[in-house]
C-alpha positions in Angstrom: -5.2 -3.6 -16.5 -8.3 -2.2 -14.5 -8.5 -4.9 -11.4 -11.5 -4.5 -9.5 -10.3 -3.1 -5.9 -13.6 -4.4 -3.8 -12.5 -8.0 -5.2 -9.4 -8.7 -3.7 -10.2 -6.4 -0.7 -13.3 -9.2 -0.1 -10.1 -12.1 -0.6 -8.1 -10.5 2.2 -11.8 -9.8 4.7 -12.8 -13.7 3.1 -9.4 -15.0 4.7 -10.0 -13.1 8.0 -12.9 -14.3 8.4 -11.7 -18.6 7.7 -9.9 -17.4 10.3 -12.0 -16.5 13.0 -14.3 -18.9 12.1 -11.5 -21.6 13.1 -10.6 -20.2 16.1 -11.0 -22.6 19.5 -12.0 -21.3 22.9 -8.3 -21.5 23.5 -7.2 -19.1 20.2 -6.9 -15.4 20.4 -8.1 -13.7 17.3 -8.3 -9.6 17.2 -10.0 -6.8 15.2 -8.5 -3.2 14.9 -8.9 0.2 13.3 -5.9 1.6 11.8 -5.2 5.6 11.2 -2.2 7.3 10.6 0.3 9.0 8.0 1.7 7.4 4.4 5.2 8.9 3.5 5.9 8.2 0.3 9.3 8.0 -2.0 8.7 8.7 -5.6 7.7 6.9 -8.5 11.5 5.8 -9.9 12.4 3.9 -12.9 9.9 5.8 -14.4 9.5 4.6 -18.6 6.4 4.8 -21.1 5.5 2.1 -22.8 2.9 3.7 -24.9 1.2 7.3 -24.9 3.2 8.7 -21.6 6.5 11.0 -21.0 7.0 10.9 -24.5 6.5 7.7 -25.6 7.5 4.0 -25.6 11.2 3.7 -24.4 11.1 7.4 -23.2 12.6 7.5 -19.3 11.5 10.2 -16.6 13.5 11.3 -13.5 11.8 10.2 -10.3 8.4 12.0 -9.5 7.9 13.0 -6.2 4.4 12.2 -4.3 2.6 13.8 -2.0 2.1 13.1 2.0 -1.1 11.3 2.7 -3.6 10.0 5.1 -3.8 6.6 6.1 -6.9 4.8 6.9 -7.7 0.9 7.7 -8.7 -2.0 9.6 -7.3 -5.1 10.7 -8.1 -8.7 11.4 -5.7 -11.1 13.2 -5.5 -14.3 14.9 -2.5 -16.2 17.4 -2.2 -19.6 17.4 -2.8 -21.6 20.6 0.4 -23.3 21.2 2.4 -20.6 19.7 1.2 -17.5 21.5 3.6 -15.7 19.9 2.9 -16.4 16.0 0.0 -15.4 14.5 -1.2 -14.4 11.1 -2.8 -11.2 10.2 -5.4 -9.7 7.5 -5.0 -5.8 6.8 -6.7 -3.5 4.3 -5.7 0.3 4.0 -6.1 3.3 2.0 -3.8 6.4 0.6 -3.7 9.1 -2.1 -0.2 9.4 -2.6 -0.7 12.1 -5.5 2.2 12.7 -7.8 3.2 16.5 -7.3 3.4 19.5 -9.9 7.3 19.4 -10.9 10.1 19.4 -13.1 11.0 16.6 -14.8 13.9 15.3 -17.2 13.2 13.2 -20.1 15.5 10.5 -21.8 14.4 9.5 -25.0 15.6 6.3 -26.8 18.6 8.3 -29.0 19.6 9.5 -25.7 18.5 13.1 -26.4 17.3 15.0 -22.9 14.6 18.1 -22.4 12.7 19.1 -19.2 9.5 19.1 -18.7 7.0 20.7 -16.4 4.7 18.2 -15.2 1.4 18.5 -14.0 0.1 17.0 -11.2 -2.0 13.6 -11.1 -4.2 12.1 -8.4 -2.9 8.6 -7.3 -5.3 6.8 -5.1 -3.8 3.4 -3.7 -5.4 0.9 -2.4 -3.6 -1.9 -0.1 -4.8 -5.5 1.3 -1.9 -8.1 3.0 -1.8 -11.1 4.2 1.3 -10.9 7.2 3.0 -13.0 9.4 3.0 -11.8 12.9 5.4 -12.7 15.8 5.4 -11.0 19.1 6.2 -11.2 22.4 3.3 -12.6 24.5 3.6 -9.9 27.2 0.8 -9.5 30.1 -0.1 -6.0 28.8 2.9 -4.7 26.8 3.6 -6.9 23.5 6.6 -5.6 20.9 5.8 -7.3 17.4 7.1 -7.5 14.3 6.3 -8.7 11.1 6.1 -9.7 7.4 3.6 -10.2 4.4 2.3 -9.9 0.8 0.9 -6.8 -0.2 -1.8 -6.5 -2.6 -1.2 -3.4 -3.9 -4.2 -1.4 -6.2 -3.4 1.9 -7.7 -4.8 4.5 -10.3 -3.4 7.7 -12.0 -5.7 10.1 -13.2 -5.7 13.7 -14.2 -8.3 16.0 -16.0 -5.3 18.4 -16.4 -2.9 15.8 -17.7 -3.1 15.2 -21.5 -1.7 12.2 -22.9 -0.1 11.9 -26.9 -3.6 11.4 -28.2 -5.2 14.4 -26.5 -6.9 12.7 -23.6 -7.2 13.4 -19.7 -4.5 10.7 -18.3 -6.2 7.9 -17.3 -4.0 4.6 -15.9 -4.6 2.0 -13.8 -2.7 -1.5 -12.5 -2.9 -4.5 -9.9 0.7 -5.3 -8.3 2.3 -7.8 -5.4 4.3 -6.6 -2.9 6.5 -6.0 -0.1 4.5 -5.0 2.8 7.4 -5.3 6.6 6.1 -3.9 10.2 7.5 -3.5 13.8 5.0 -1.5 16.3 4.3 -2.4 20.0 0.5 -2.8 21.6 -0.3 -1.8 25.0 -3.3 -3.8 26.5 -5.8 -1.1 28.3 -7.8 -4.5 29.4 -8.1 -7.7 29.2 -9.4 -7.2 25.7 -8.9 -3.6 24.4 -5.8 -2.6 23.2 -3.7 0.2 21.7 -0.9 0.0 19.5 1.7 2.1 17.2 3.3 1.0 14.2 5.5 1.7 11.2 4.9 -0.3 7.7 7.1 -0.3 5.1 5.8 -0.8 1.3 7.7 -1.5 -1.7 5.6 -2.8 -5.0 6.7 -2.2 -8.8 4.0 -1.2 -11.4 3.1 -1.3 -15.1 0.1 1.3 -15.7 -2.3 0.4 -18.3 -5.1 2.7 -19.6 -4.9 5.6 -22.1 -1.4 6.1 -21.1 1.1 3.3 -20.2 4.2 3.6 -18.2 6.2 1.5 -15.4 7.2 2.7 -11.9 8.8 1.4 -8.5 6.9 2.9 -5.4 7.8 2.4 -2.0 6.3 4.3 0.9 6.8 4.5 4.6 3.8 4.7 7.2 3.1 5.5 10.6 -0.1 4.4 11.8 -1.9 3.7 15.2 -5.3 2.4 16.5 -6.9 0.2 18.7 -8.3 -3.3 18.6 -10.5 -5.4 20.1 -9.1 -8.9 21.9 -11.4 -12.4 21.8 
Protein backbone atom coordinates (compact mmCIF):
# COMPACT_ATOMS: atom_id res chain seq x y z
CA UNK A 1 0.00 0.00 0.00
CA UNK A 2 1.49 3.41 -1.17
CA UNK A 3 1.91 5.43 2.41
CA UNK A 4 2.73 8.88 1.82
CA UNK A 5 6.52 9.28 3.19
CA UNK A 6 6.25 13.28 3.98
CA UNK A 7 3.20 12.22 6.38
CA UNK A 8 4.73 10.28 8.92
CA UNK A 9 8.17 12.05 8.42
CA UNK A 10 5.90 15.41 9.70
CA UNK A 11 4.60 12.74 12.87
CA UNK A 12 8.11 12.03 13.92
CA UNK A 13 9.38 16.42 13.28
CA UNK A 14 5.40 17.03 14.94
CA UNK A 15 6.67 14.96 18.09
CA UNK A 16 10.06 16.71 18.18
CA UNK A 17 8.84 19.64 18.20
CA UNK A 18 5.83 18.84 21.49
CA UNK A 19 9.04 18.29 22.69
CA UNK A 20 10.96 21.31 22.61
CA UNK A 21 8.11 23.21 22.98
CA UNK A 22 7.80 21.61 26.66
CA UNK A 23 11.17 21.99 27.55
CA UNK A 24 11.93 24.29 31.03
CA UNK A 25 14.90 26.45 31.43
CA UNK A 26 16.26 23.51 33.34
CA UNK A 27 15.68 20.69 30.24
CA UNK A 28 18.37 20.08 27.65
CA UNK A 29 16.87 19.45 24.24
CA UNK A 30 19.42 19.02 21.05
CA UNK A 31 19.29 19.14 17.24
CA UNK A 32 21.80 17.16 14.97
CA UNK A 33 22.78 16.33 11.45
CA UNK A 34 23.42 12.82 10.72
CA UNK A 35 25.72 11.35 7.73
CA UNK A 36 27.20 8.29 7.30
CA UNK A 37 27.10 4.67 5.64
CA UNK A 38 23.96 1.96 5.52
CA UNK A 39 25.15 -1.69 5.23
CA UNK A 40 22.60 -3.65 4.41
CA UNK A 41 21.83 -7.68 4.64
CA UNK A 42 19.54 -8.93 2.04
CA UNK A 43 16.00 -9.10 1.44
CA UNK A 44 15.29 -12.99 3.01
CA UNK A 45 12.18 -14.81 3.21
CA UNK A 46 11.64 -13.61 -0.06
CA UNK A 47 7.81 -15.04 -1.46
CA UNK A 48 5.26 -13.46 -4.15
CA UNK A 49 2.13 -13.09 -3.41
CA UNK A 50 0.91 -11.98 -6.79
CA UNK A 51 2.81 -11.01 -10.11
CA UNK A 52 6.54 -11.44 -8.67
CA UNK A 53 9.35 -14.35 -8.74
CA UNK A 54 6.92 -16.38 -10.33
CA UNK A 55 3.94 -16.04 -8.71
CA UNK A 56 1.88 -16.37 -5.54
CA UNK A 57 3.55 -19.02 -3.18
CA UNK A 58 6.72 -18.93 -5.43
CA UNK A 59 10.02 -18.51 -2.80
CA UNK A 60 13.32 -16.69 -3.83
CA UNK A 61 16.80 -17.11 -2.31
CA UNK A 62 17.91 -14.01 -0.41
CA UNK A 63 18.72 -10.90 -2.67
CA UNK A 64 21.61 -9.04 -1.84
CA UNK A 65 21.55 -5.06 -1.64
CA UNK A 66 23.70 -2.63 -2.32
CA UNK A 67 25.98 -0.27 0.13
CA UNK A 68 24.46 3.11 0.50
CA UNK A 69 24.67 6.57 1.85
CA UNK A 70 23.13 7.67 4.81
CA UNK A 71 21.67 11.00 5.40
CA UNK A 72 19.57 12.63 8.46
CA UNK A 73 18.77 14.78 11.24
CA UNK A 74 17.91 14.47 14.70
CA UNK A 75 15.86 16.02 17.38
CA UNK A 76 16.24 15.09 21.15
CA UNK A 77 15.50 16.13 24.52
CA UNK A 78 16.90 14.93 28.41
CA UNK A 79 14.72 15.12 31.13
CA UNK A 80 15.59 17.43 34.03
CA UNK A 81 15.76 15.09 36.89
CA UNK A 82 16.96 12.29 34.90
CA UNK A 83 19.96 13.72 33.08
CA UNK A 84 20.64 10.63 31.83
CA UNK A 85 17.16 9.51 29.95
CA UNK A 86 15.99 11.28 27.27
CA UNK A 87 13.84 10.66 24.25
CA UNK A 88 14.81 11.15 20.76
CA UNK A 89 13.17 12.00 17.22
CA UNK A 90 15.31 10.81 14.05
CA UNK A 91 14.58 10.87 10.29
CA UNK A 92 17.09 9.30 7.68
CA UNK A 93 17.41 8.26 4.22
CA UNK A 94 19.09 5.24 2.04
CA UNK A 95 18.91 3.49 -1.39
CA UNK A 96 19.68 0.12 -0.47
CA UNK A 97 19.25 -1.07 -4.26
CA UNK A 98 18.75 -4.83 -4.75
CA UNK A 99 21.86 -6.01 -6.96
CA UNK A 100 21.95 -7.69 -10.44
CA UNK A 101 22.19 -11.61 -9.40
CA UNK A 102 21.39 -15.07 -9.46
CA UNK A 103 18.64 -16.21 -7.89
CA UNK A 104 16.83 -19.74 -7.06
CA UNK A 105 13.25 -20.12 -7.31
CA UNK A 106 10.88 -22.55 -5.25
CA UNK A 107 7.69 -22.97 -6.63
CA UNK A 108 4.69 -24.32 -4.72
CA UNK A 109 5.19 -28.29 -6.13
CA UNK A 110 8.58 -27.82 -4.94
CA UNK A 111 10.17 -27.68 -8.40
CA UNK A 112 13.48 -25.28 -8.50
CA UNK A 113 15.18 -23.12 -11.64
CA UNK A 114 17.60 -20.11 -11.43
CA UNK A 115 17.05 -17.06 -12.50
CA UNK A 116 19.05 -14.09 -13.45
CA UNK A 117 17.64 -11.11 -11.78
CA UNK A 118 17.87 -7.72 -12.73
CA UNK A 119 18.58 -5.09 -10.60
CA UNK A 120 15.83 -2.73 -8.86
CA UNK A 121 16.21 0.65 -7.11
CA UNK A 122 15.06 0.48 -3.40
CA UNK A 123 14.87 3.85 -1.80
CA UNK A 124 14.03 3.71 2.06
CA UNK A 125 12.98 6.05 3.96
CA UNK A 126 13.23 5.90 8.03
CA UNK A 127 11.64 8.04 10.98
CA UNK A 128 11.93 6.64 14.94
CA UNK A 129 10.87 7.53 17.94
CA UNK A 130 14.02 6.16 20.56
CA UNK A 131 14.65 5.93 23.99
CA UNK A 132 18.02 7.41 24.93
CA UNK A 133 20.11 6.79 28.05
CA UNK A 134 23.55 7.99 28.58
CA UNK A 135 26.05 8.89 30.76
CA UNK A 136 25.86 12.53 31.78
CA UNK A 137 29.59 13.16 31.36
CA UNK A 138 31.15 16.92 31.44
CA UNK A 139 32.18 16.59 27.73
CA UNK A 140 32.43 12.85 26.91
CA UNK A 141 28.90 11.09 27.04
CA UNK A 142 28.69 7.10 25.92
CA UNK A 143 24.80 6.39 25.02
CA UNK A 144 22.85 3.84 24.04
CA UNK A 145 19.56 3.30 23.00
CA UNK A 146 16.21 1.84 21.62
CA UNK A 147 13.09 2.70 19.43
CA UNK A 148 10.34 2.19 16.86
CA UNK A 149 11.27 2.58 13.38
CA UNK A 150 9.06 3.77 10.84
CA UNK A 151 10.19 2.24 8.04
CA UNK A 152 9.07 3.53 4.13
CA UNK A 153 10.31 1.63 1.25
CA UNK A 154 9.79 1.29 -2.69
CA UNK A 155 11.02 -1.09 -5.38
CA UNK A 156 11.05 0.07 -8.75
CA UNK A 157 12.64 -0.89 -11.97
CA UNK A 158 12.16 0.24 -15.67
CA UNK A 159 14.25 -2.95 -16.58
CA UNK A 160 12.29 -5.24 -14.35
CA UNK A 161 9.13 -6.77 -16.00
CA UNK A 162 6.54 -8.19 -13.88
CA UNK A 163 3.95 -11.43 -15.18
CA UNK A 164 1.70 -8.87 -16.83
CA UNK A 165 4.52 -7.09 -18.79
CA UNK A 166 4.99 -4.02 -16.70
CA UNK A 167 8.19 -2.07 -15.27
CA UNK A 168 8.11 -3.45 -11.41
CA UNK A 169 6.59 -1.05 -9.42
CA UNK A 170 6.01 -1.91 -5.40
CA UNK A 171 5.68 -0.06 -2.52
CA UNK A 172 4.86 -0.68 1.54
CA UNK A 173 4.79 1.13 5.05
CA UNK A 174 6.33 -1.19 7.94
CA UNK A 175 7.25 -0.94 11.95
CA UNK A 176 10.38 -1.73 13.18
CA UNK A 177 13.33 -2.42 15.08
CA UNK A 178 15.53 0.50 15.07
CA UNK A 179 18.88 -0.20 18.43
CA UNK A 180 21.96 2.30 18.80
CA UNK A 181 25.18 2.69 20.89
CA UNK A 182 27.56 5.80 19.79
CA UNK A 183 29.40 8.22 22.14
CA UNK A 184 29.31 12.35 21.81
CA UNK A 185 32.19 14.47 22.54
CA UNK A 186 31.13 18.11 23.63
CA UNK A 187 33.51 20.71 21.58
CA UNK A 188 31.55 23.44 23.84
CA UNK A 189 29.25 24.05 26.02
CA UNK A 190 26.75 23.51 23.30
CA UNK A 191 28.28 21.97 20.15
CA UNK A 192 28.93 18.59 19.97
CA UNK A 193 30.20 15.66 17.95
CA UNK A 194 29.27 12.23 18.02
CA UNK A 195 29.60 8.61 16.26
CA UNK A 196 27.20 5.94 16.11
CA UNK A 197 26.14 2.56 14.93
CA UNK A 198 22.18 1.70 14.28
CA UNK A 199 20.88 -1.35 13.75
CA UNK A 200 17.59 -1.89 11.63
CA UNK A 201 15.39 -4.84 11.30
CA UNK A 202 11.63 -4.35 9.74
CA UNK A 203 9.65 -7.07 7.71
CA UNK A 204 7.67 -6.09 4.47
CA UNK A 205 4.77 -6.97 2.27
CA UNK A 206 5.15 -5.00 -1.19
CA UNK A 207 2.12 -3.97 -2.79
CA UNK A 208 1.89 -2.41 -6.30
CA UNK A 209 2.04 -4.14 -9.78
CA UNK A 210 4.00 -6.77 -8.18
CA UNK A 211 3.48 -8.21 -4.65
CA UNK A 212 6.02 -10.01 -2.60
CA UNK A 213 7.22 -10.21 1.26
CA UNK A 214 10.75 -9.69 2.56
CA UNK A 215 12.78 -9.33 6.03
CA UNK A 216 15.40 -6.49 5.80
CA UNK A 217 17.77 -5.65 8.24
CA UNK A 218 20.69 -3.18 7.77
CA UNK A 219 23.52 -2.05 9.80
CA UNK A 220 24.73 1.83 9.78
CA UNK A 221 27.56 3.87 10.74
CA UNK A 222 26.80 7.37 10.94
CA UNK A 223 28.30 10.54 12.53
CA UNK A 224 27.40 14.37 12.90
CA UNK A 225 27.18 17.05 15.01
CA UNK A 226 24.46 18.73 17.15
CA UNK A 227 23.58 21.60 18.56
CA UNK A 228 22.95 21.77 22.69
CA UNK A 229 20.03 24.22 24.40
Amino acid sequence: MQIPVCRWVFSVLLAGTLVLTSATARSEFYVAGQAGISLPGSFTNVEGLGSAFGGAGFKSTDLDLANSVLLGAKVGYFFPRLNWLGIEGEYFHTNPHIKQQSATITAPNGATGTLEKQGAHVSMSTGAINVIARYPGKRFQPYVGVGLGMFGASVSSNQVQTLNNQPLSASDFSFGLNALAGVRYFLTKRVALFGEYKYNRASFQFEGNAQFKADYSASNIVGGISLHF
